[in-house]
N, C-alpha and C positions, 0 to 999 in steps of 0.2 A: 504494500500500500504506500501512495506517496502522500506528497504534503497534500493537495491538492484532491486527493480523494478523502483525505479526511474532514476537509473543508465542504465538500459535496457531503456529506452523509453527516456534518455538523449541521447544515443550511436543511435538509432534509428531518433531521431529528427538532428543530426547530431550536437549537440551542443559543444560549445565549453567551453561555462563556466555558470552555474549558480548562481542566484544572492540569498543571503540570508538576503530577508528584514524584517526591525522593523521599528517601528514605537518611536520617542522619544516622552520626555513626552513636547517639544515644538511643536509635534504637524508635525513634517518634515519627511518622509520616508528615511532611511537611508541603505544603505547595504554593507558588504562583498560579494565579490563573489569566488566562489570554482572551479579550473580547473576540468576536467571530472578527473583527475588522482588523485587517492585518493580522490574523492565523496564520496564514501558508507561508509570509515570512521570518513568523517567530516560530514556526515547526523547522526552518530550514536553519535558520542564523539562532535558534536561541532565545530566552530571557536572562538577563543579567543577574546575577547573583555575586553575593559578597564574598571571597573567598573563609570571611570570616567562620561561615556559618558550619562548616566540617572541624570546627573548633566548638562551638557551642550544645554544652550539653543540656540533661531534661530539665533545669530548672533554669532554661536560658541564661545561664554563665558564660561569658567566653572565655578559653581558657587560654593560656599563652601560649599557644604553638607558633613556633617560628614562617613566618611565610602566610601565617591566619589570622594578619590583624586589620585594621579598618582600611587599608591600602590594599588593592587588589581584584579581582574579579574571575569568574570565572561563569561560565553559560549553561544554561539548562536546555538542553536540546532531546526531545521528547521522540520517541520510537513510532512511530505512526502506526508499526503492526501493534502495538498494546492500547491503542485506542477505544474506548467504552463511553457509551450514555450512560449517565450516572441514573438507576430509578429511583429511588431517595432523594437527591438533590433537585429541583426543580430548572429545568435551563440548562442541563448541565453537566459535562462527558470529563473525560480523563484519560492520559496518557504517563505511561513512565519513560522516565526520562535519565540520559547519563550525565556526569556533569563534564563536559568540555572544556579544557585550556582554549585561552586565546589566541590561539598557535592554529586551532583545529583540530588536535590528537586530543583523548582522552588525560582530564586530571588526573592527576597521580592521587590525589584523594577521593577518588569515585569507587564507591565500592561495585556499584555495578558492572564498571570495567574491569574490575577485579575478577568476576566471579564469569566474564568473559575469557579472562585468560585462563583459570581454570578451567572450563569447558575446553580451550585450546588444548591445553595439557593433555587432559584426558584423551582426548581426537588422539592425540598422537600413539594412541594406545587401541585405535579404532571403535572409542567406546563412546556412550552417551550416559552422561548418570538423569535419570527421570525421578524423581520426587513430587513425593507432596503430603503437606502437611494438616494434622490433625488439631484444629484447634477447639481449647476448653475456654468458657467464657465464663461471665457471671451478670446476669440480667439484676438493676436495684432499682426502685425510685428514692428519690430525696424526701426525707423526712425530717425536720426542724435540721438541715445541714448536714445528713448521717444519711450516707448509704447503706438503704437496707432490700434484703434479696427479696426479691419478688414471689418469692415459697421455703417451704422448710420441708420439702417433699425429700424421699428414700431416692435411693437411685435407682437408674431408670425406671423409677415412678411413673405412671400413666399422669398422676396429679403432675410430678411437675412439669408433664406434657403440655396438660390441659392449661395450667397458669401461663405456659408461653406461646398456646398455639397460636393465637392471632401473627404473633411476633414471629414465631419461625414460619408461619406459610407465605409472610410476605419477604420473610428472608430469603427461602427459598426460588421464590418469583424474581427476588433481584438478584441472585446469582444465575440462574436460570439466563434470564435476561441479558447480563454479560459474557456471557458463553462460559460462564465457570461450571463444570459438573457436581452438582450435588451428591454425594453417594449416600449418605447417612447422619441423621441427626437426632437426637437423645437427650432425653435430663440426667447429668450426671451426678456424681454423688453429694456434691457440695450443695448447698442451698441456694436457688437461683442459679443453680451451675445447666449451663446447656454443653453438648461438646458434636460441632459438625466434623463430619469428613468430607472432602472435594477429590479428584481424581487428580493421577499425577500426569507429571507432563515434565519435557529437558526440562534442566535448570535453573535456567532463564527465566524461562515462562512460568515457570511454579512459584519462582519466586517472586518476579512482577506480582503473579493470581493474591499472592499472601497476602502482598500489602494492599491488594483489591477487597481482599476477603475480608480483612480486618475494617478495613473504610466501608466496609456493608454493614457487617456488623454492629459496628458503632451508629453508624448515619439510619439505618434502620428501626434501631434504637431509640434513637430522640424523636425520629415522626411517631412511637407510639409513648410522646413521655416519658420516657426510661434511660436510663443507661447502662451501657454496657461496656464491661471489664475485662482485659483479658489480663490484668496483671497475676502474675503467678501467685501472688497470695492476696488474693485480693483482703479475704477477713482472717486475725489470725487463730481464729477460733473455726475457718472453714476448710473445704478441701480445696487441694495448689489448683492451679488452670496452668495445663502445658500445652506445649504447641509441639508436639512430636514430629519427626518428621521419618517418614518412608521413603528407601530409596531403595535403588537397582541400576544396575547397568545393563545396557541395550546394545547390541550392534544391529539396525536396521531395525525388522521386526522380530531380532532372536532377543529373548532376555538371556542376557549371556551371566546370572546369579542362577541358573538355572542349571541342572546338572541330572536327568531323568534317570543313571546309573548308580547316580548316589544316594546314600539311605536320607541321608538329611535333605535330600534334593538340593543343596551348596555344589557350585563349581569351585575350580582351585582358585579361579579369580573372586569370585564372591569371598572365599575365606580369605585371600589376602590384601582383598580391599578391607574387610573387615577386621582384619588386625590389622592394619597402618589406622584406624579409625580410634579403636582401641589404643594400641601404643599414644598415640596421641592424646587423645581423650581430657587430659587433665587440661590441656591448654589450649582443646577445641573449648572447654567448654566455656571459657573467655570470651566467645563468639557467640556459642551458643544460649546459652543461659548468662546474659550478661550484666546482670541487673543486679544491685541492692534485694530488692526482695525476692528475687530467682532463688535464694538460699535458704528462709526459710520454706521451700518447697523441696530443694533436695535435700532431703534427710532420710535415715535409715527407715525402714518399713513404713513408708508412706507412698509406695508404688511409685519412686519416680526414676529411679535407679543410683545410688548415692555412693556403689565401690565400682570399682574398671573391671567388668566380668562381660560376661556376654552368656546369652542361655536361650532355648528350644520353650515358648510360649512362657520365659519367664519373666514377668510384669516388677520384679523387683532387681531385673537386671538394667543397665543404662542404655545397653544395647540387643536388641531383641529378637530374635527372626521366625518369626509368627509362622502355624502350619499353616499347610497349601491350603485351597479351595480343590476339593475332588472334581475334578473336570475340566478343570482352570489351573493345573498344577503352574507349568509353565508362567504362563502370567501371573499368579498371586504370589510367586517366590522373590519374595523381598527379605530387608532388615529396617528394624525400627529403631531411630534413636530417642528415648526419652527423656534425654539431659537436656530439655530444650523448652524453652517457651516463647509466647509472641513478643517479651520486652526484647528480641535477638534484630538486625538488622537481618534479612532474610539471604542477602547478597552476599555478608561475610562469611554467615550461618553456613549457606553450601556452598562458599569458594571455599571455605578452610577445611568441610566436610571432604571436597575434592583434591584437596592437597593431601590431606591425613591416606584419604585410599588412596590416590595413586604412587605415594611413599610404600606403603603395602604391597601394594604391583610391582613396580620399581627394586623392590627389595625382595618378592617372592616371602612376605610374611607370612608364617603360618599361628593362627590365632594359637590360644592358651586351650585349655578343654574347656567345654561349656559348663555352667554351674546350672545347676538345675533344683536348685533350695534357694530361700531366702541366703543371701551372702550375711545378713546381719548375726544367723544361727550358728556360721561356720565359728569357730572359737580361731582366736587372734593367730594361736601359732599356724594354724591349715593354713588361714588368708595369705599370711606371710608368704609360707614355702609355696604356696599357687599365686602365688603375685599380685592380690586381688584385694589393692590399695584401696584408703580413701579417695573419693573425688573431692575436689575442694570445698571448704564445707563453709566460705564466704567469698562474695564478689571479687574481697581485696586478693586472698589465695588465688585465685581464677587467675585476674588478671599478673596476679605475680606469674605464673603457669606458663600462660600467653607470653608474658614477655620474655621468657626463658628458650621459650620454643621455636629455635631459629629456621628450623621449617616452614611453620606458621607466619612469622615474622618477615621471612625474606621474601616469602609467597607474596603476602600484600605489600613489599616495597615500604621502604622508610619512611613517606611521609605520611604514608595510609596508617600503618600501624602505629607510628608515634601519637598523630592526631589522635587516634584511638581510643591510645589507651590513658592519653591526657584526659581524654572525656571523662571516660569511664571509671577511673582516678577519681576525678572531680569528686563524681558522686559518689562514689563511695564516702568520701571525706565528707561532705554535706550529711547526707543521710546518717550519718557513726554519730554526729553529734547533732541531731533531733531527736525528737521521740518518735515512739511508733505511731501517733495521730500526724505526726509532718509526715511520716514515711509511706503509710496507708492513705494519704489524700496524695500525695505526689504522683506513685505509683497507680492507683485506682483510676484516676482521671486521667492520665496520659497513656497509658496504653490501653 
């Protein structure tokens, strides 16, 4: 699609302004938006943006990164193929967008372009990683200034169906509407907790979809008075909201995690994408769980996976690989990572996802053995001699992890990662010395 067809089918939807979103590297959906007049030049050249802004984190701080202060600029040039009618928003579509040097080559602070060069890398291996992620919410209305869950329903309760079905059948119709596939959607255990699934799709595209998913979700939500949470802990007296994410590798139409001769139905490259994934783990999860309150959600037996194991349908491992569907072997032979939620920028999430396995490949790693019990049962000395660590068990540990991880680190290039992990620093620091009422409004409202 070019500029010019998206202007045609903006003029046709009858819109009046489109939105050009990013994603920062705190992890928040941010956008400009472009009147219909002069579209097709700012879909070609751009909107200007402050270089600052890949410096500033969730509680709009800027933080002192060298090259990110109020001198500078940098362009938002939006993807025409990720183009959408917003049905939530009245007037009103969206596109994702990379950030641009004024050179014309991609920022070095973009994460999108990052997690393009990963897909590059991979290719080089003739493979395609397809993802997509499961996300947990929490539906509340405001009450004298307190958000509180729209039910107190069991999980997958029919009640806490019925409390939100107005809300998820029009969810529904707006993902539907953006060409996102619905697969599945449920009251999960938490109060007010809902948890959809969508279908996966490369990379790129799943990751675009997330931060579509998540802008439905929320925008959804306030047309029916409500809002909606997908912060990992939203209450601390409730159950986490994670943002899981499913993946596999494709060549063409083979899923090549697939392996019909082996008992676990795993190929040699599925296991050793998934141990470079593992091996890594402690400083994906910098990436991937990168938030302040990402932590209290990973903890020991609260199903989110909290040591570096891996296991056969087991929901207290970090890394998971679910059995087939009988009939659908083939296509439903994935792995699930559960160290994950929406406060992640989705672009870092699986470029470093990408980096970890194709270190794996690269390296011919063969994983550890599977653990197939609660890891919290195993008494300390097993853990030890099976290798089957804590994962970091606060933001600031994570990103100490991250910055250790000269994989990870060299992958996204010095200034991506420095910016980073300045942000994500920030807050840490912020949040250490609030309370948990600053911490639970910060986090609640923004993601």
């Amino acid at each position: 699609m070019k500029a010019a067809d998206v202007v045609e089918k903006a003029h046709e939807a009858d819109l009046r302004l489109v939105r050009f979103l990013w994603c920062g590297n705190d992890g928040t959906i941010r956008a400009k938006a472009s009147a219909l007049a002069g579209l097709e030049g700012r879909i070609e050249s751009g909107i200007g943006l402050t270089v600052a802004m890949q410096a500033m984190n969730g509680l709009d701080h800027l933080q002192p990164v060298e090259g990110m202060g109020p001198v500078g600029e940098v362009r938002l040039v939006p993807d025409p193929e990720t183009f959408r009618v917003l049905p939530y928003a009245p007037r009103t579509g969206a596109m994702l967008v990379d950030l641009i040097s004024l050179t014309g080559g991609p920022a070095l602070q973009c994460p999108r372009s990052f997690l393009k060069r990963m897909e590059a890398r991979l290719a080089e291996h003739g493979l395609v990683l397809r993802a997509s992620f499961e996300n947990e919410f929490s539906l509340a209305t405001r009450v004298d200034g307190a958000y509180v869950p729209v039910d107190s329903a069991l999980c997958f309760s029919t009640i806490g169906m019925t409390a939100a079905q107005d809300y998820t059948e029009e969810l529904a119709a707006a993902l539907e509407a953006q060409g996102i596939p619905l697969e599945q959607c449920y009251a999960e255990l938490g109060h007010g907790q809902q948890e959809i699934s969508t279908g996966h799709a490369p990379a790129l595209r799943a990751a675009d979809e997330q931060l579509l998913v998540r802008e439905t979700i929320r925008g959804v939500a306030a047309r029916h008075g409500l809002v909606a949470s997908l912060a990992p802990k939203p209450w601390p007296e409730n159950a986490g909201n994670g943002g899981h994410i499913h993946f596999s590798l494709w060549e063409g139409e083979r899923n090549r995690f697939h392996e019909s001769s082996a008992p676990d139905h795993l190929s040699t490259a599925a296991r050793a994408f998934i141990a470079g994934v593992l091996y890594h783990l402690p400083g994906l999860c910098g990436l991937t769980a990168p938030s302040f309150n990402s932590y209290h959600r990973i903890v020991p037996q609260y199903w989110a996976g909290a040591y570096v194991c891996w296991g056969y349908d087991n929901r207290e491992a970090p890394v998971r690989v679910p059995s087939v569907f009988r009939g659908y072997e083939e296509a439903s032979t994935n792995a699930e990572l559960k160290a994950a939620d929406a406060t992640c920028n989705p672009y870092l999430a699986l470029g470093g996802l990408i980096a970890a396995g194709v270190d794996g490949l690269d390296r011919k790693l063969e994983p550890p053995e599977p653990v197939m019990v609660d890891p919290a049962t195993i008494s300390e000395e097993e853990r030890a001699e099976r290798g089957i660590v804590r994962l970091p068990a606060t933001q600031a540990e994570a990103l100490d992890k991250l910055a250790a991880n000269d994989l990870l680190c060299v992958s996204m290039g010095d200034v991506l990662a420095t910016s980073y992990l300045a942000v994500r620093r920030s807050e840490w620091e912020a949040y250490s010395a609030g309370d948990e009422a600053f911490e639970h409004q910060g986090h609640f409202s923004k993601y």
